[in-house]
C-alpha positions in Angstrom: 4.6 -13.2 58.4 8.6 -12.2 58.2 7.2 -9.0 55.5 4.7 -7.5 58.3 7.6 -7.5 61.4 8.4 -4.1 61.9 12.2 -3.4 63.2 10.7 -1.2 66.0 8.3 -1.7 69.1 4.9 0.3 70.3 7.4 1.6 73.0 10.2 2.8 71.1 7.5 5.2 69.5 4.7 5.7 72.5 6.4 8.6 74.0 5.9 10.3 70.7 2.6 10.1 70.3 2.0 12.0 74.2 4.4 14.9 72.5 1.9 14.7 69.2 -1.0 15.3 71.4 0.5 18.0 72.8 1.5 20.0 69.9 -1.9 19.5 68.9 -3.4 21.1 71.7 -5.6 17.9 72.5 -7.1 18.4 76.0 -5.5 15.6 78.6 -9.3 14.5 79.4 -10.2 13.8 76.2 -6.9 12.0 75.5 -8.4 8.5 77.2 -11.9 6.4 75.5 -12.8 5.6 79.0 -12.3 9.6 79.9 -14.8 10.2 77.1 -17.1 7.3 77.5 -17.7 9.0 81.0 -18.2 12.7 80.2 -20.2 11.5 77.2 -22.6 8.5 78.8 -21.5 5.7 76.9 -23.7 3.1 78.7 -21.9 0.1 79.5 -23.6 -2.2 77.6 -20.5 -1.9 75.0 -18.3 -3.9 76.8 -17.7 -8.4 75.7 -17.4 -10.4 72.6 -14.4 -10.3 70.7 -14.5 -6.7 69.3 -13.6 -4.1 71.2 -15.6 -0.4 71.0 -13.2 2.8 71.0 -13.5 6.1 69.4 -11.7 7.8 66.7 -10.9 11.3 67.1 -11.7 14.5 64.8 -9.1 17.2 65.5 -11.2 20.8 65.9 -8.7 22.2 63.1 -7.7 19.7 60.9 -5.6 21.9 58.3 -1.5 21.4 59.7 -1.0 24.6 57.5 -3.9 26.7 59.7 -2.8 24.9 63.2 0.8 25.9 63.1 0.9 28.6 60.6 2.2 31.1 63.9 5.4 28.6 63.9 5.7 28.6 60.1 5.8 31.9 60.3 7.8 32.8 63.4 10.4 30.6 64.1 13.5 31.9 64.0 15.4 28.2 62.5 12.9 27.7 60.4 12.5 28.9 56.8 9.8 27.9 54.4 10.5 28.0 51.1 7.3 27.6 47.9 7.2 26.6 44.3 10.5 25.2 44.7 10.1 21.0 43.9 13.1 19.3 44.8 13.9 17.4 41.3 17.2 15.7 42.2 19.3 14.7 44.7 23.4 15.7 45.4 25.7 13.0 46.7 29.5 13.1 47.5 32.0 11.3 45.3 31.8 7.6 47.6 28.1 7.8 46.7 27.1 7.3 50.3 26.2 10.7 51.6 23.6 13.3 50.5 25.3 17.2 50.2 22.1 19.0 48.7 19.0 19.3 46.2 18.6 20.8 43.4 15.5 22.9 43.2 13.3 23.9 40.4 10.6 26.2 40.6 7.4 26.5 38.1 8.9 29.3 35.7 12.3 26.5 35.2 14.4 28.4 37.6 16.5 26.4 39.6 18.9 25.9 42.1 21.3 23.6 44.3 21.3 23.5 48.6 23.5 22.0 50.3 22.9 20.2 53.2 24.2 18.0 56.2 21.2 15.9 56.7 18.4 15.6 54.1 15.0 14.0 55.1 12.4 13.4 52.5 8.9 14.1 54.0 6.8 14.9 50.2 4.1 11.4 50.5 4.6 8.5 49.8 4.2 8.6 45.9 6.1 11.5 45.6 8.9 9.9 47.6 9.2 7.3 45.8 9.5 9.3 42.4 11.9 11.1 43.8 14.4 8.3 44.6 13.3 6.5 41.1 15.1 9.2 39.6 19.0 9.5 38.8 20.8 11.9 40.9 21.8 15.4 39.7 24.8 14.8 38.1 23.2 11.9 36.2 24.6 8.9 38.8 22.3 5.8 39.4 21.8 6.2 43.1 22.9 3.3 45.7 19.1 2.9 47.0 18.7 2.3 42.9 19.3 -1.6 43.5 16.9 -2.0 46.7 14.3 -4.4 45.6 11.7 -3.1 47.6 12.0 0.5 46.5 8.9 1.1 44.7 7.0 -1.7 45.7 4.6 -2.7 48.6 2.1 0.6 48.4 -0.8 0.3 50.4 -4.1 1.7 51.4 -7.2 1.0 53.0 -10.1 -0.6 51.9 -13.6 0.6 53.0 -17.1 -0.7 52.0 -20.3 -1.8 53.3 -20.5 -5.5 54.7 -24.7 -5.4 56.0 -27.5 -3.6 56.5 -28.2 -2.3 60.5 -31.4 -2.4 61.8 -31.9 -1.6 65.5 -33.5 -3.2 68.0 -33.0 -0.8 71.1 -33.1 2.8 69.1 -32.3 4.5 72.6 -29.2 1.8 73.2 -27.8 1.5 69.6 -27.8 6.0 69.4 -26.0 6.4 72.5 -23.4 3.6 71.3 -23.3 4.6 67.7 -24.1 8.3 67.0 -21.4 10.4 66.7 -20.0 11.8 70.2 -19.0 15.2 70.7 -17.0 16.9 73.4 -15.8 19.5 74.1 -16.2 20.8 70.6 -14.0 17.6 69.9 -15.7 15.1 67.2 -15.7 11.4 67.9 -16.6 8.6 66.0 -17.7 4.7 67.7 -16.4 2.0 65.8 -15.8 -1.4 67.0 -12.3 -3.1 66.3 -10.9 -6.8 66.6 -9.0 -8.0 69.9 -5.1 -8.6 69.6 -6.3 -12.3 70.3 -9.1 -12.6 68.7 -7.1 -11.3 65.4 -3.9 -13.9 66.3 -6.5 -16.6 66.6 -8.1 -16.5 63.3 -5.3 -14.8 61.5 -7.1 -12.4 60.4 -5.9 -8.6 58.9 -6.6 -5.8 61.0 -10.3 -4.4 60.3 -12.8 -1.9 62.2 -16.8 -1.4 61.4 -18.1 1.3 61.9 -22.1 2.6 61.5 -22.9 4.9 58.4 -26.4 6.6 58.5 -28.2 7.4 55.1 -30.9 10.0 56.0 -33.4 10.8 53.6 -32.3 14.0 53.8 -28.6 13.4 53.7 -27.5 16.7 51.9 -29.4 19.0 54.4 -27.7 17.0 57.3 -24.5 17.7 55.7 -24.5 21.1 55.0 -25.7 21.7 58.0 -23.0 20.2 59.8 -20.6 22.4 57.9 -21.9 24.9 58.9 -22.1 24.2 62.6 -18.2 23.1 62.4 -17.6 26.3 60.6 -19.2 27.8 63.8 -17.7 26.1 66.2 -14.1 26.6 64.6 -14.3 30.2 63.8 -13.8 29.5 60.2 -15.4 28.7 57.3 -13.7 26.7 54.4 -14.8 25.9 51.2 -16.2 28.9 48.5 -19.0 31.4 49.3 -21.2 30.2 46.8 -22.1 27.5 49.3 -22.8 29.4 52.4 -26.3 30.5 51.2 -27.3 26.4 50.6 -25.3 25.8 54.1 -27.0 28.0 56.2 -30.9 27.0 54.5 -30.1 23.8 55.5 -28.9 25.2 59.6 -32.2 26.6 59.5 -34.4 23.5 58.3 -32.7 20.9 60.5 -30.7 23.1 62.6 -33.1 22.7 65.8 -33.2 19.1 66.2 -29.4 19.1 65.3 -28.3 21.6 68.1 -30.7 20.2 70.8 -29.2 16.8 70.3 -25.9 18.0 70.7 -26.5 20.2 73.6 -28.1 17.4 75.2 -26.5 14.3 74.4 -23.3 15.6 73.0 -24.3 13.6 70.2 -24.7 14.5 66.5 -28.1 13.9 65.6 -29.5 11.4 62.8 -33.6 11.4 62.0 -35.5 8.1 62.8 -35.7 5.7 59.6 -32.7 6.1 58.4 -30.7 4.2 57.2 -27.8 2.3 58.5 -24.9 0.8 56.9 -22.5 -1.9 58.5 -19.4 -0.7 57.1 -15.3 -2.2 57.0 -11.9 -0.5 56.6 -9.4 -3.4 56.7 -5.9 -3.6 56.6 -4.1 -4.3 52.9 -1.9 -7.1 53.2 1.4 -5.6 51.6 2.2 -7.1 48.2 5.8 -7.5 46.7 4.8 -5.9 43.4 6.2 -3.2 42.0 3.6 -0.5 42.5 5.5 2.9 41.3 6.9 3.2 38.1 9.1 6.8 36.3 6.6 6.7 32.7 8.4 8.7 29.7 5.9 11.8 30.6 7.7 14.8 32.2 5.9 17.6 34.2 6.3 20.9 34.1 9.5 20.8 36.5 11.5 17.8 34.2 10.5 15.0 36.6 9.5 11.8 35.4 5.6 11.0 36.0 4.8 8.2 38.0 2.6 5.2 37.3 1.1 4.1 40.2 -0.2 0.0 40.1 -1.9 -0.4 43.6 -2.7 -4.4 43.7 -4.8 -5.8 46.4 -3.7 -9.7 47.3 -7.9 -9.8 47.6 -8.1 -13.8 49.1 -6.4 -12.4 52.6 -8.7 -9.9 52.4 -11.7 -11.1 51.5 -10.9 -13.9 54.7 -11.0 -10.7 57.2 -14.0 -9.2 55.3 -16.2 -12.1 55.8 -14.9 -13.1 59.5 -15.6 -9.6 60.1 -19.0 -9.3 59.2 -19.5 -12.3 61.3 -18.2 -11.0 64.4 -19.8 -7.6 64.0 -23.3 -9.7 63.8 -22.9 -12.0 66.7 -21.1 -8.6 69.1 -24.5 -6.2 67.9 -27.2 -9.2 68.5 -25.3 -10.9 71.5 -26.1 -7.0 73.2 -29.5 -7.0 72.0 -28.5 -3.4 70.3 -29.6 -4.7 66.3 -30.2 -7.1 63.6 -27.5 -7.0 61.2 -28.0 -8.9 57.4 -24.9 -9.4 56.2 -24.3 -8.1 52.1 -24.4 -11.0 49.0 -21.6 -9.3 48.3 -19.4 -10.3 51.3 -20.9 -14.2 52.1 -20.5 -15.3 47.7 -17.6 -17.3 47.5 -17.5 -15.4 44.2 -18.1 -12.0 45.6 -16.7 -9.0 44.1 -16.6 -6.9 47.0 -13.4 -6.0 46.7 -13.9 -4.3 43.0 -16.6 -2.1 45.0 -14.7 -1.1 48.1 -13.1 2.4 48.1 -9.4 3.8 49.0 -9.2 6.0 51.8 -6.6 8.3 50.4 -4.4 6.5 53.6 -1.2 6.1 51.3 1.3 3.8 53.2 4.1 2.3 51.8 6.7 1.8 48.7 9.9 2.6 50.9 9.0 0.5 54.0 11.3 -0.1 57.3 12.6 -2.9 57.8 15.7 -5.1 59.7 17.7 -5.2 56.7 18.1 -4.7 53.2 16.8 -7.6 52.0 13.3 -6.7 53.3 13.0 -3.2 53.0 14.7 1.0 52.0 14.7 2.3 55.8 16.2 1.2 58.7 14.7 1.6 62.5 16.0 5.3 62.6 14.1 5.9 58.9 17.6 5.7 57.2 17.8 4.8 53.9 20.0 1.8 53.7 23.5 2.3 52.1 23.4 6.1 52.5 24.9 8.3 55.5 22.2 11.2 56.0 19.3 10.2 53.8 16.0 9.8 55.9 12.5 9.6 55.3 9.2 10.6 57.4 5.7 9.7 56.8 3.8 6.7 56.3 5.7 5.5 53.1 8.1 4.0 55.5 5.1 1.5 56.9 5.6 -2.0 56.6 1.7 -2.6 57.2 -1.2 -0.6 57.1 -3.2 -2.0 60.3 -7.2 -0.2 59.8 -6.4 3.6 61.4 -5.3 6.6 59.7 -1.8 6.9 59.8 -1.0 10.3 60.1 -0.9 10.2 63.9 1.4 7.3 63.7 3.5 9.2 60.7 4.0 12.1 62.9 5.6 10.2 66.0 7.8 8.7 63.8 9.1 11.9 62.7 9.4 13.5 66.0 11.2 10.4 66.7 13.4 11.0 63.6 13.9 14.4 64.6 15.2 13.5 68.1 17.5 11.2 66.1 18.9 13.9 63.8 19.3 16.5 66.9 21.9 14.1 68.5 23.5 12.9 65.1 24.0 16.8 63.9 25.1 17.9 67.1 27.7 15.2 67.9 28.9 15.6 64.4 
């Protein structure tokens, strides 16, 4: 599929995500599944079949603005600047090269800064309003004619595909509760192989295990509250804590025990289990963001967002998946899985009942050329000199994971890029 080829390789960007790990203080031993399935006790029985079992990992802090507030703060080439939207870009007189922003902050003060490089890094939504607008001086921008500015958003879709039903409790919890580590939280979920995918050319997809215990609100508070513990930190208003730390106390013991134990997070017999999906969107050439006549507060036109889902190549991996996921979970004798109405109809409306993941991708994608998307391999936007663009807007698919990690290599990669640009020019 010519739309899905992206101009640059796993390798061009794998260096990157070694230097993300490392900014993010993410031990080395906890970097690796197999590391993990070790110090953890993943029995081996996870292993065959054409899904694969890895983990998904929960940062300890996962607020950027709390992890590197000391740099925010402290650098010396650094300077962070609040309540000041950028609501236009400056270009020279050719058109091709960005000179500055203009500013405007909450109260309608504004103001214009120059630049020699600009890189837009706001979300995708926001970039994309941004660059639907005219310039400062009222000039129809050259990225204005780009066909696929605006179009091809993306998220992921999530929702149940069965009903789990264990046949070795002892086997299934050690493969499918929650692991943690070294106060690091991570989740099992099973994923499709490269060539089981290719063969039945399917979208990307992982399942993953949801437990709905009877006492589902006391399990979460509590969990808060143990997190809040184990960070140092609590978030979230003080009105809670009181309901929080009842619920520590009433299902605190088992809770603790099973993660000083097991390094698991515990969930009470009986509940119970959902067979859940998050699949890749198959990018659709539709135009998905669209300036209304509304303005905010700032001037800025408001943007109408149109997500469409394609729903047929979708609704293929849904249904292959659910399959797979059966045959890998009763192959290993870990559970009986019925598979939903709503995924084996051939007039199912699951896709009306999945969820977003707030996983916004899209709407100024990368591609080889012009013709197929805004950004070149450097995150460039095509016909301009110094206009880039980090984050995941800039994906020309979705695949099932959250994208942030992948967002932020790109932009240390970006950054490299501009730190030999600048300094040879």
């Amino acid at each position: 599929d010519e739309l899905r080829v992206c101009p640059i390789r796993l390798s061009d960007i794998e260096r990157y995500y070694r230097r993300c790990e490392d900014m993010l203080q993410i031990p080395t031993e906890l970097r690796s599944d197999e590391k993990v399935f070790e110090l953890a006790d993943v029995p081996k029985q996870r292993e065959g079949g054409e899904l694969a079992y890895f983990l998904t990992r929960w940062l300890t802090e996962k607020k950027i603005r709390v992890r590197f507030m000391r740099d925010l703060k402290s650098l010396p080439n650094l300077t962070v600047v609040t309540d000041a939207t950028v609501v236009a870009l400056q270009m020279d007189a050719a058109g091709t090269s960005i000179v500055g922003v203009r500013v405007r902050t909450q109260d309608g003060k504004s103001a214009d800064i120059s630049c020699r490089a600009c890189v837009l890094a706001n979300g995708t939504i926001e970039i994309a309003r941004l660059m639907l607008h005219k310039l400062a001086d009222g000039r129809t921008p050259v990225w204005a004619a780009n066909r696929w500015l605006g179009r091809g958003f993306m998220d992921h879709l999530e929702g149940a595909i069965g009903e789990v039903k264990p046949r070795q409790e002892k086997l299934f919890r050690a493969l499918f509760d929650n692991i943690y580590v070294k106060g690091m939280k991570f989740q099992p979920r099973l994923r499709v192989k490269p060539e089981a995918q290719r063969d039945k050319r399917l979208l990307n997809f992982a399942v993953h295990m949801k437990y709905n215990a009877s006492q589902r609100e006391h399990f979460d508070n509590a969990k808060i509250f143990f997190a809040g513990l184990l960070r140092g930190r609590f978030d979230g208003p003080v009105s809670k804590m009181p309901s929080h730390l009842l619920s520590a106390v009433r299902v605190g013991a088992p809770m603790m025990w099973h993660y000083i134990v097991n390094r698991r997070i515990f969930t009470p017999k009986g509940s119970g289990i959902e067979l859940r999906i998050m699949v890749e969107q198959h990018q659709v050439w539709v135009r998905t963001s669209a300036l209304t006549g509304d303005v905010d507060a700032r001037g800025l036109n408001i943007v109408a967002l149109d997500w469409r889902v394609a729903r047929t190549k979708e609704m293929e991996t849904v249904r292959t998946a659910a399959e797979m996921a059966k045959a890998y979970l009763e192959a290993h004798d870990m559970a009986e899985v019925e598979i939903a109405d709503s995924v084996t109809d051939p007039a199912s409306e699951w896709i009306d009942a999945a969820v977003d993941t707030f996983h916004h991708m899209g709407a100024t994608r990368m591609a080889e050329s012009e013709g197929l998307g805004v950004v070149d391999s450097d995150c460039r936007v095509f016909g301009t000199d110094n206009l880039f663009i980090a984050g995941a807007s800039v994906f020309p698919s979705a695949g099932f994971g959250n994208p942030t990690f992948t967002a932020m290599a790109l932009t240390l990669r970006l950054c490299d890029h501009l730190s030999g640009t600048l300094k040879d020019g």
